[in-house]
C-alpha positions in Angstrom: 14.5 1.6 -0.7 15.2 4.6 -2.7 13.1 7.2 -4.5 12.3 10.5 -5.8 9.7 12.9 -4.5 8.5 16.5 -4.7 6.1 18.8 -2.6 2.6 18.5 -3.2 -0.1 19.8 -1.2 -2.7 17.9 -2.2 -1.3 15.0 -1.0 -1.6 14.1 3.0 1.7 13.5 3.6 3.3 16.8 1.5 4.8 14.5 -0.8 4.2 12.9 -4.1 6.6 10.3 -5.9 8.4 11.7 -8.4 7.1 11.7 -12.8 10.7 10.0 -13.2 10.4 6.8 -14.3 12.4 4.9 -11.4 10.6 1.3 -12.5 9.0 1.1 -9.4 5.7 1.7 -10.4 5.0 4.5 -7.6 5.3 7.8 -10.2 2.2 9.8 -9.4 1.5 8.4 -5.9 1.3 10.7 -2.7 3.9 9.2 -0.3 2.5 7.7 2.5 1.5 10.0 5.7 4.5 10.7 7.9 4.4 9.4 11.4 5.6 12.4 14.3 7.2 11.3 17.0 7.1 14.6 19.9 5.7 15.2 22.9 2.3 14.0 21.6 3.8 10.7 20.7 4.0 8.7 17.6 0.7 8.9 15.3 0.1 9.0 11.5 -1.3 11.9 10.7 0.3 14.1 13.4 0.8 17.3 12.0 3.1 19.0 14.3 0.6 21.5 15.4 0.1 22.4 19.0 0.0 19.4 20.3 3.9 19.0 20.6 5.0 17.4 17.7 7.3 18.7 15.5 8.2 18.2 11.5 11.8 17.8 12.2 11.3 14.7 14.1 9.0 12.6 11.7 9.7 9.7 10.7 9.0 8.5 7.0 7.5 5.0 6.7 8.6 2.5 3.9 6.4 -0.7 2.8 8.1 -2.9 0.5 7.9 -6.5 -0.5 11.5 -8.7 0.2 12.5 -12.3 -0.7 13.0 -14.7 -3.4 10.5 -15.1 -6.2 11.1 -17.7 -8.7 8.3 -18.2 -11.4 6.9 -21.5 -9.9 7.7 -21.4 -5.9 7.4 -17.2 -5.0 8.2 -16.2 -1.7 7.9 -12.8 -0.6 7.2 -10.6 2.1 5.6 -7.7 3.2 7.3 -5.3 5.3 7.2 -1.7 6.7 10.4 0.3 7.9 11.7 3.7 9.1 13.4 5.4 5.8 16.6 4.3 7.5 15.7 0.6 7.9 14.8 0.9 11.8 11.6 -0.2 13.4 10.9 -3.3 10.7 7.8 -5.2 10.9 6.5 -8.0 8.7 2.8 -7.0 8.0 2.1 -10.0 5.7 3.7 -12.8 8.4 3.2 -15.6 5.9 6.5 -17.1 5.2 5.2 -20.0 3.1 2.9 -17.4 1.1 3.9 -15.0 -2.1 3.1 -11.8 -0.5 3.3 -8.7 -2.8 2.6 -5.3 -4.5 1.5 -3.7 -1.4 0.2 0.1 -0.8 -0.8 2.6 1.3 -3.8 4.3 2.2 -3.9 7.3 1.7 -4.1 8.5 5.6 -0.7 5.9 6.4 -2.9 3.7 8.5 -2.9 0.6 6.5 -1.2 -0.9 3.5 -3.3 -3.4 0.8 -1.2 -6.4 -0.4 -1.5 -9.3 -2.1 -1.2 -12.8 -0.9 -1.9 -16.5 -2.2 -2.2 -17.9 1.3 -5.6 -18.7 0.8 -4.6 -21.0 -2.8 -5.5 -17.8 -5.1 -4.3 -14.4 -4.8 -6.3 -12.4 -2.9 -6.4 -8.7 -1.4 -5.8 -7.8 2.1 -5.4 -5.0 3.8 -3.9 -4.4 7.8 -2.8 -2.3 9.9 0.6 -0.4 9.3 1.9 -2.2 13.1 0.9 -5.7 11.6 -2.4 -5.9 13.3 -6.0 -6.4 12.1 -5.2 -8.2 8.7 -8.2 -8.6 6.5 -9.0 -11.1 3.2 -10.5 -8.1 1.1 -11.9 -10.7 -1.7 -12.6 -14.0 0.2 -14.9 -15.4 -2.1 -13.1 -15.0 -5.3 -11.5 -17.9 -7.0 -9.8 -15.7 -9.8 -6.7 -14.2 -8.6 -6.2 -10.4 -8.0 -3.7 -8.3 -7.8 -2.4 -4.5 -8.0 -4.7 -2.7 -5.1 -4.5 1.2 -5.3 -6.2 3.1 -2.6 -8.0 5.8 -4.4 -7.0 9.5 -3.3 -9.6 9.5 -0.6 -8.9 6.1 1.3 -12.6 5.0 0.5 -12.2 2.7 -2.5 -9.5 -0.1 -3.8 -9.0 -0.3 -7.1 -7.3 -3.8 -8.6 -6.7 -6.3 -11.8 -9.2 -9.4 -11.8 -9.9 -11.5 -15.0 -7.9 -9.2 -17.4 -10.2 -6.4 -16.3 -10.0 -3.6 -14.0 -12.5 -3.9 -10.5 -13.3 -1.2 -8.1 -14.2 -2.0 -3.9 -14.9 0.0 -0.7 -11.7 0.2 1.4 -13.3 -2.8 3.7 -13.6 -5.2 0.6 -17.6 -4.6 0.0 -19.0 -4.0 -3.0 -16.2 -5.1 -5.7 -17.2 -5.2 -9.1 -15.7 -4.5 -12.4 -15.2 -1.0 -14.2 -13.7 -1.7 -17.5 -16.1 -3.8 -20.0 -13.0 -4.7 -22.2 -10.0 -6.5 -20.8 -7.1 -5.0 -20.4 -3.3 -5.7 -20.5 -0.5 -3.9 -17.7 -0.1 -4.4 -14.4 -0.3 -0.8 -12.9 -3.3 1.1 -11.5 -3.3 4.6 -10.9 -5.8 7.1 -9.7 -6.2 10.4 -10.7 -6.4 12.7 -7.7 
């Protein structure tokens, strides 16, 4: 997975995804946190202060969705690499589900996806190691899709019904914010 950044110290990482239109629908995002790896051991969020780590040894983290998708039998999955490919773990572990569109918080701890594996498409959100997976909308019987952590990892925004919704980062709380529907398929937050 390829793509353009450029420094940007509002984000958490450094980084922000390039304005280029790459047709990856990531212009305007921070790039996820870096993980260190140093004397203080791996941890998102390390900020190679003086607790060992060091910037020269971090690692970037990828999450991306991979596998077939054919308009009436999708198949896809979620996974999260090393920059270089290394380390890959399948976060969405669903092999008989369509697993998509996922994306980070904001602090590289987790990463929101969608999945059908529950008959709609719903949001959930786990762990960046694959652990502690969470159905964001259980009890919605429309399907969603398009979660975007807003800038301060407290909030999901995401397309239900032909309209935009708004929940807390732990699924609570969803309810529309757009009284007209709209058409697209990519959220973004200002920052």
């Amino acid at each position: 997975v390829l793509f353009r950044s450029y420094p940007d110290p509002r984000c958490p990482s450094g980084l922000r995804y390039s304005d280029l239109d790459v047709g990856d629908g990531l212009a305007t995002e921070c790039v996820a946190q870096t993980e260190m790896h140093g004397d203080a051991g791996p941890g998102p969020g390390n900020d190679g202060g003086s607790d060992g780590g060091s910037k020269a040894n971090c690692k970037l983290r990828v999450a991306f969705d991979d596998g077939a998708y054919f308009f009436n039998s999708p198949n896809r999955e979620i996974w999260i690499t090393n920059i270089d490919g290394s380390d890959a773990v399948n976060v969405s572990n669903a092999p008989t589900a369509d697993n998509y569109s996922p994306s980070w918080s904001p602090d590289g701890q987790k990463v929101a996806f969608v999945s059908n594996r529950s008959g709609v498409y719903d949001i959930y959100a786990v762990n960046a190691d694959g652990t502690n997976l969470i159905n964001l909308t259980p009890n919605s019987s429309d399907n969603n899709s398009v979660p975007v952590w807003s800038p301060d990892g407290r909030h999901i925004a995401f397309y239900r019904s032909g309209k935009v919704w708004e929940m807390n980062a732990d699924g609570n709380g969803a309810a529309p914010i757009s009284d007209r529907p709209v058409l697209g398929i990519w959220l973004a937050w200002s920052p």
